[in-house]
LOKOLNU-708416 format. One record per residue (C-alpha): residue in three letters; x, y, z. Coordinates in steps of 0.05 Angstrom, whole numbers, plus 5000, padded with zeros to 4 digits. Layout:
ALAXYZ/...
This chain:
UNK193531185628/UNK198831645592/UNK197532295573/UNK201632495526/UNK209332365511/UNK214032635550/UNK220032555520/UNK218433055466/UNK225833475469/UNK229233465417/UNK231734235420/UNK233534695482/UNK229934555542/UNK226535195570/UNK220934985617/UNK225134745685/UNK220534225698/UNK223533865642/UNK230534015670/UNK234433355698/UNK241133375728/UNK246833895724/UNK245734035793/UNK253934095808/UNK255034535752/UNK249034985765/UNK251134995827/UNK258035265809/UNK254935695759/UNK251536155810/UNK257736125859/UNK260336475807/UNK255236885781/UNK254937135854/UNK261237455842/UNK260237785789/UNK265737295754/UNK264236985683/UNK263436325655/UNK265435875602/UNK260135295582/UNK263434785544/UNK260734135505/UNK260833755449/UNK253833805405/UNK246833705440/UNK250233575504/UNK245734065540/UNK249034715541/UNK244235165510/UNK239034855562/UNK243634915622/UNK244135745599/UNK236235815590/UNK235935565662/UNK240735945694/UNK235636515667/UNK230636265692/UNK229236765749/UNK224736245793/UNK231535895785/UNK236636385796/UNK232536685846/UNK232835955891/UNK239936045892/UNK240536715923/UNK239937145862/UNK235337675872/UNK231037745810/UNK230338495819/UNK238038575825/UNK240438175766/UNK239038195693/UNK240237595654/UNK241237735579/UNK240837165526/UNK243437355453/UNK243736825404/UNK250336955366/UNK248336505306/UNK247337025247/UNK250237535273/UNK257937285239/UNK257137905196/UNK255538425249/UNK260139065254/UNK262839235334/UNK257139755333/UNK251839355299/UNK254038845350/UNK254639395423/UNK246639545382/UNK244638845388/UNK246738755459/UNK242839365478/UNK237539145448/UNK236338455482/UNK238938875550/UNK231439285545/UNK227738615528/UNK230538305596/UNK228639025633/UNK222339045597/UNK220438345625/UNK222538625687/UNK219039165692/UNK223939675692/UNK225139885618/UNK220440485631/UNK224440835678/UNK231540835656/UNK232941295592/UNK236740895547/UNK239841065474/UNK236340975414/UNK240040235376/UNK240240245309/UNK247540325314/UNK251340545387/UNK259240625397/UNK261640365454/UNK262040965495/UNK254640965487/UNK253940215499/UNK257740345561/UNK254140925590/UNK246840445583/UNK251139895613/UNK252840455672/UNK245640645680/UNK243340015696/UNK249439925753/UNK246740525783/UNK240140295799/UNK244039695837/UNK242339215771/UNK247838735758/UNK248238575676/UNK249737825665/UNK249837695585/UNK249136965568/UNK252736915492/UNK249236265466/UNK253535915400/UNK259736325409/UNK263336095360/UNK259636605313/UNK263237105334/UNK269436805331/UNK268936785261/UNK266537475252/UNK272437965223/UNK269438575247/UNK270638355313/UNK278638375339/UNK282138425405/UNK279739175415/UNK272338905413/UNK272838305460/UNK277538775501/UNK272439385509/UNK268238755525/UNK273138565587/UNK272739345606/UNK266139345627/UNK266438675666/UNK273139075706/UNK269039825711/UNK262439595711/UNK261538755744/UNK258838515677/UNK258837795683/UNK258237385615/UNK257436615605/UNK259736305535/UNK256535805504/UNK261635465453/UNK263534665441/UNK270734845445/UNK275735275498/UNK275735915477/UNK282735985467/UNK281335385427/UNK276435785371/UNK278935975306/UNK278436725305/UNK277137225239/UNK282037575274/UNK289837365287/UNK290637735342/UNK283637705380/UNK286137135438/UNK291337645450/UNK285038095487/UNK284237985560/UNK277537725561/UNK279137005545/UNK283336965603/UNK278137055656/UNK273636605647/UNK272535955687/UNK270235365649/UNK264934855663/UNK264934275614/UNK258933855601/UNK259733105596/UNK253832625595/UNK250132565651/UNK252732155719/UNK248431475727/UNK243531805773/UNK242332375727/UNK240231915674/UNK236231555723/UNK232232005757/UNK231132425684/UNK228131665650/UNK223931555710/UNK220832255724/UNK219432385658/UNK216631725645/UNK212131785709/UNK209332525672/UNK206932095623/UNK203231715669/UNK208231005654/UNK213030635701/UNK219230435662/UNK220729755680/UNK228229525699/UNK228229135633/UNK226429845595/UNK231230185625/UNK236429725617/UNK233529755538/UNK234830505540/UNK241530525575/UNK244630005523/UNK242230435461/UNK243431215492/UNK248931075557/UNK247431715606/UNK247432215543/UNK241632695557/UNK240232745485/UNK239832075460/UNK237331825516/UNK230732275496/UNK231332035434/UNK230831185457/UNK226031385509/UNK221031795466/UNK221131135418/UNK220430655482/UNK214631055512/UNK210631125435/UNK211430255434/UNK209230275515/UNK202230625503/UNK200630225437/UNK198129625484/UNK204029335515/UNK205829415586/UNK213029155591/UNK218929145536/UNK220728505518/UNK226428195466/UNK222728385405/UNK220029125438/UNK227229285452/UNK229529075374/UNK223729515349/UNK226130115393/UNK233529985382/UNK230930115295/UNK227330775307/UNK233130925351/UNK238630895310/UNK235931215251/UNK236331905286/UNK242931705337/UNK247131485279/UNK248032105253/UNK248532445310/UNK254831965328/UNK257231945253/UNK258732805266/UNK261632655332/UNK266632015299/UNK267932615242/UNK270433145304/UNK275532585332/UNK283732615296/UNK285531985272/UNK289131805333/UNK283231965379/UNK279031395341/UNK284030895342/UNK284830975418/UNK277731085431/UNK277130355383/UNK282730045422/UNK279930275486/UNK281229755542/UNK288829745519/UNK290330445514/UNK286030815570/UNK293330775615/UNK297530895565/UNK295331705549/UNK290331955591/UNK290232575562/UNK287832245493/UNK282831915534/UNK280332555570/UNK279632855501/UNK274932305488/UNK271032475548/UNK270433135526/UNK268333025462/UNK262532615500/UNK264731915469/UNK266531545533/UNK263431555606/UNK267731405668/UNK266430615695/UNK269330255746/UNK274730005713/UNK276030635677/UNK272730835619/UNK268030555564/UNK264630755506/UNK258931185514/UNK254030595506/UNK253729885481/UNK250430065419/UNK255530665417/UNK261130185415/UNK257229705357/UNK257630315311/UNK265230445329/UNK266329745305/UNK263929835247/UNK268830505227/UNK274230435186/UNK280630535224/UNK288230605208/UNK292129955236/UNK285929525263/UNK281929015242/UNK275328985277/UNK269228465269/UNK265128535330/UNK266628285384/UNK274228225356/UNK278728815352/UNK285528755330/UNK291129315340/UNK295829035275/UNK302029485299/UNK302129255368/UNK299728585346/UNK293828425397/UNK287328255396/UNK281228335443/UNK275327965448/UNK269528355483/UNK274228805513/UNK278928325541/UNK286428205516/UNK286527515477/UNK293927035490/UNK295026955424/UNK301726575396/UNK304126975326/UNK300926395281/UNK293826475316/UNK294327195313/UNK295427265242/UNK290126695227/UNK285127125271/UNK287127705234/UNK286627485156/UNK279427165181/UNK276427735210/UNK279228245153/UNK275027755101/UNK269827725151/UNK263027365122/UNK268427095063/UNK268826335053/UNK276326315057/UNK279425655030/UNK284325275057/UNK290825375005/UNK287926155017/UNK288626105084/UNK296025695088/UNK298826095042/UNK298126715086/UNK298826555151/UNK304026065137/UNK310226285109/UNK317726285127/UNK317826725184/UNK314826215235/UNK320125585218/UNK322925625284/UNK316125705323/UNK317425195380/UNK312125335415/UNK307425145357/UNK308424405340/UNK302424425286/UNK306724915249/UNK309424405200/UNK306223855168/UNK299423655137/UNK294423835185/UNK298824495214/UNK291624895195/UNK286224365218/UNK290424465287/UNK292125255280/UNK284425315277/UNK282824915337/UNK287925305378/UNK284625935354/UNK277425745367/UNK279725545441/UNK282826155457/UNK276126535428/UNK271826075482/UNK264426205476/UNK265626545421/UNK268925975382/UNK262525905339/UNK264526505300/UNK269826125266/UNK265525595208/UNK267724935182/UNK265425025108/UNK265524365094/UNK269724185024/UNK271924885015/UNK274825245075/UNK273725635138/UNK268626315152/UNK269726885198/UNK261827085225/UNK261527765254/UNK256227885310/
């Protein structure tokens, strides 16, 4: 019998039993961290990366991987809010949220810090050289730090004095921020000219690697007190791919329809889920669709035909958390993923699931595979699926396709004479194969393009 849904994140994840996956870059994290060097957490939106910082806190965690909790203190400051703060409003805030982690340690008591309402930095620094004495290694984790990129009170002598203290003192920071940080747009002109960008090393969250997503559907599912059938998962994996995020999001909906009565998903379980679904995963994809350039969406459309031809476009797509490596490559971050890409308006393609059509390079796929298309069939496919669901009629349809620039097509005997479309279209619907259908004889009037 369940007891209760599990799949119930939809913020930061802060208990570690709810914590799935990761393990590589938490790994690398605390080589790091070990150091005394500092890192740079990097993701697209709900990716993970505030989650991945509360459990590096986590001193049951940190402590597992050789981190002594009496020897380090791990400092979380949420920068959102604080885009207004002065350099020694800001050195105050720090110091501040440096006694709360001593205090939970035990220690604030003993070490006579300044008062904060408002410290320079030379008294920042001497509480920052207190704490080394008593062999306590800061480590501040900057959650959102794109706040204080945008702060103009804050220029390349702040993030510099910043640096100081990691050279003179083994302050470590880790960054939380969905771009490089070279990459932010600073208040200040001259702020990425400060050392402290430059010594950073990066970890960049993508979705999770299949066994991540497995292991986080089935443990949580078992919590509950349910066993996710192969058919549920598959359900899941369809709507969400391995994004930890969404794939909460399908599996809270699958596990509420799983406790109702039924006891496997069928066809009509899966439809249901797939509704509740996307009315919270649209939008989260419609904001990620609004972060790509132009260019990015029309390769990320055109996928299986341009993935060779610029991987760097296509690892910008993987960091922006669109696409997941596959066998063959990359794909789209999930079936349903790719559904809503087909339905975005794009620059120089036509696309009416499953047929996308790159007009300037003149070729068409068909569920991811390159069509053979002669230039006659190609523009036939091409004025059918723009007018998609449009009775199109058959003087509409010759006077289009055919014109003067085909009259010494060789290839294509039905070219010329009476029944040239009757025979155009039964070219076209072979080439399509199963999905021939798609194509309707309206009878008396003309021809219809169905989308899936």
């Amino acid at each position: 019998m369940a007891t209760g849904n599990p799949f119930l994140h939809r913020g930061p994840i802060r208990d570690p039993d709810y914590f799935f996956g990761r393990r590589r870059e938490v790994n690398r994290a605390f080589d790091l961290l070990r150091n005394a060097q500092s890192v740079s957490i990097v993701g697209p939106r709900r990716i993970g990366k505030s989650s991945l910082l509360f459990h590096l806190a986590n001193p049951a965690i940190y402590q597992q991987y050789g981190l002594s909790p009496d020897k380090y203190c791990f400092i979380y400051v949420d920068c959102e809010g604080w885009s207004e703060l002065t350099r020694n409003d800001f050195y105050a805030l720090l110091l501040n949220e440096m006694k709360e982690a001593l205090l939970r340690m035990g220690l604030a008591s003993k070490l006579e810090l300044p008062a904060t309402a408002s410290i320079s930095f030379r008294g920042f620094e001497q509480a920052v050289r207190t704490i080394v004495s008593r062999q306590i290694q800061p480590v501040f984790l900057l959650d959102e730090f794109e706040a204080l990129s945008c702060n103009p009170h804050l220029d390349a002598h702040f993030f510099s004095s910043l640096r100081g203290l990691a050279t003179r003192h083994s302050v470590a920071y880790v960054t939380v921020s969905k771009e490089h940080l070279l990459k932010l747009t600073y208040a200040q002109t001259d702020t990425i000219s400060s050392p402290f960008f430059n010594f950073f090393a990066q970890i960049r969250l993508h979705p999770f690697f299949p066994d991540e997503a497995e292991l986080l559907v089935t443990d949580l599912a078992t919590k509950g007190g349910l066993n996710f059938d192969p058919t549920t998962k598959k359900c899941l994996f369809n709507l969400a791919g391995p994004h930890p995020f969404l794939l909460q999001v399908a599996a809270y909906h699958a596990f509420d329809h799983l406790t109702v009565g039924s006891t496997f998903l069928n066809g009509t379980g899966c439809d249901h889920i797939r509704r509740q679904f996307l009315g919270e995963a649209e939008a989260h994809w419609a904001y990620a669709w609004s972060q790509l350039s132009p260019l990015d969406r029309k390769y990320l459309t055109l996928l299986p035909l341009t993935q060779q031809s610029n991987l760097r476009v296509v690892r910008r797509l993987q960091e922006a958390g669109v696409v997941v490596p596959h066998t063959d490559g990359f794909v789209p971050l999930s079936p349903a993923f790719r559904e809503f890409v087909a339905r975005q308006p794009v620059g120089g393609v036509i696309q009416a699931y499953p047929v996308i059509l790159d007009l300037e390079q003149r070729r068409a796929l068909l569920r991811d595979r390159l069509l053979s298309l002669t230039p006659i069939e190609f523009d036939l496919l091409a004025y059918l699926v723009e007018h998609a669901g449009e009775v199109i009629t058959h003087d509409q349809l010759i006077s289009q396709v055919w014109s003067d620039q085909y009259p010494e097509d060789h290839h294509q005997s039905y070219v010329q004479g009476p029944d040239r479309l009757k025979t155009g279209v039964k070219m076209l619907r072979r080439a399509l194969g199963d999905d021939a259908q798609r194509i309707e004889n309206v009878r008396g009037l003309g021809y219809k393009y169905s989308k899936g």
